[in-house]
C-alpha positions as CSV (number, residue, x, y, z in Angstrom):
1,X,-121.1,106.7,5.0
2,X,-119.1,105.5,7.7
3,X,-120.3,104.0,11.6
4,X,-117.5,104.3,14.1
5,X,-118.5,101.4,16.6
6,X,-116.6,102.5,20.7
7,X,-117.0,100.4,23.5
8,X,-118.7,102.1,26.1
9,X,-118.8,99.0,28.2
10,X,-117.2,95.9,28.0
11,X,-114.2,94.9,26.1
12,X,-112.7,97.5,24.4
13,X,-113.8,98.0,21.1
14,X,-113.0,101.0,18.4
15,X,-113.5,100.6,14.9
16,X,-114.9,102.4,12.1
17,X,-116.2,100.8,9.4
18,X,-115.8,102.5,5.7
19,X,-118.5,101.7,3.7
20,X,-117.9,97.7,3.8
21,X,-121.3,97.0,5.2
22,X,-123.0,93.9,5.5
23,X,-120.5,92.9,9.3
24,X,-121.0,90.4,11.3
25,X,-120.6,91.8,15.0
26,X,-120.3,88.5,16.9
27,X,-117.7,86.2,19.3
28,X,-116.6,84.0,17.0
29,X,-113.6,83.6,14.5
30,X,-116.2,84.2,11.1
31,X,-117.3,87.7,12.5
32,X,-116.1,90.8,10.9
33,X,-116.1,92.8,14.6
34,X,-115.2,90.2,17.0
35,X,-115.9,90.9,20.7
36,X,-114.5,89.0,23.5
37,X,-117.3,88.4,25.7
38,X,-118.8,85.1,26.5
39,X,-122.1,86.5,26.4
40,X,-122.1,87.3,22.7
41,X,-122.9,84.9,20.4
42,X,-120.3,83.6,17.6
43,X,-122.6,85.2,15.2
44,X,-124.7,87.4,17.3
45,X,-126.2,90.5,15.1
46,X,-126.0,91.9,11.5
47,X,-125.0,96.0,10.2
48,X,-126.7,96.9,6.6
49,X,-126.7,100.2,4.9
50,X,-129.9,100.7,2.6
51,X,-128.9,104.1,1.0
52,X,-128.3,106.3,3.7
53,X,-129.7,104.3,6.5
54,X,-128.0,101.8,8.8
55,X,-129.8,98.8,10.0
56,X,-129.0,95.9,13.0
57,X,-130.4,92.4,12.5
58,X,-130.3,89.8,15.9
59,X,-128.9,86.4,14.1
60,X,-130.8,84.7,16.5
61,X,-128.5,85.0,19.2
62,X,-129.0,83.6,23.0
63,X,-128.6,86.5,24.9
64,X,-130.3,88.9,22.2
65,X,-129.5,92.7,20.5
66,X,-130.9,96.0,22.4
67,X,-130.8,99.4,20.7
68,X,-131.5,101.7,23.4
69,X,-132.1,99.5,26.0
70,X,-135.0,98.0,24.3
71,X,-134.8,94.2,22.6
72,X,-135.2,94.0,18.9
73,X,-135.1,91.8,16.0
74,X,-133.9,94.8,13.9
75,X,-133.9,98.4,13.8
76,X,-132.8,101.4,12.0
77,X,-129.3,102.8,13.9
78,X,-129.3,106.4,14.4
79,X,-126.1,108.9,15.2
80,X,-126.2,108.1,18.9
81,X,-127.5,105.2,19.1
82,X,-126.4,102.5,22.0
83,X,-126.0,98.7,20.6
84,X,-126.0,96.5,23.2
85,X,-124.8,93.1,22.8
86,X,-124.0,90.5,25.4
87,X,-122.6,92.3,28.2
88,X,-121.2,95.1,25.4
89,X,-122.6,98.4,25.4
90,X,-121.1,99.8,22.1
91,X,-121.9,103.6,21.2
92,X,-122.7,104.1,17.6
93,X,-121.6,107.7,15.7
94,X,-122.5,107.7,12.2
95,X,-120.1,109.9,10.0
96,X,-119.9,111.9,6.5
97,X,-116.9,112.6,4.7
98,X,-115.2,113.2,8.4
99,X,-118.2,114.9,10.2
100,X,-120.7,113.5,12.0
101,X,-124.1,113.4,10.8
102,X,-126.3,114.9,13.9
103,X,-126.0,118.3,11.9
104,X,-122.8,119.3,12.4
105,X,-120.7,120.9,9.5
């Protein structure tokens, strides 16, 4: 399973991460994604896999973690799926061997 993270707002971000999940998605130098926005916290939210699912955690952050537009301590991350973090909106596409999982082949 792979998550390809894209700036959507906010400093540009593109990365896809290949199966090394638990990150750190945060401002500061110990984060696996850094962002460059002085709204997100040094160590500002969590990305787990349990099986086939993909989760976000808040590490307690200042400014907090939205999914959707809607604040959350954690949540299950769906092919889709807009993370929001500090002043970053980063659009989240999960992806299979190369395709992406909303049911295409």
């Amino acid at each position: 399973m792979n998550i390809h993270l894209r700036s959507i707002f906010g400093p540009p971000l593109d990365v896809i991460l290949q199966d090394n999940l638990p990150v750190v998605i945060g401002r500061g130098a110990h984060a696996d994604v850094a962002i460059d926005d002085r709204w997100v916290s040094r160590m500002h939210c969590l990305l787990t896999a349990v099986g086939e699912r993909d989760f976000v955690r808040d590490l307690e952050s200042k400014h907090g973690t939205f999914v959707n537009e809607e604040l959350v301590d954690s949540a299950e991350l769906l092919d889709g799926d807009r993370l929001e973090v500090g002043l970053s909106t980063i659009l989240v596409r999960q992806q299979v061997d190369s395709c992406i999982r909303s049911g295409e082949t």
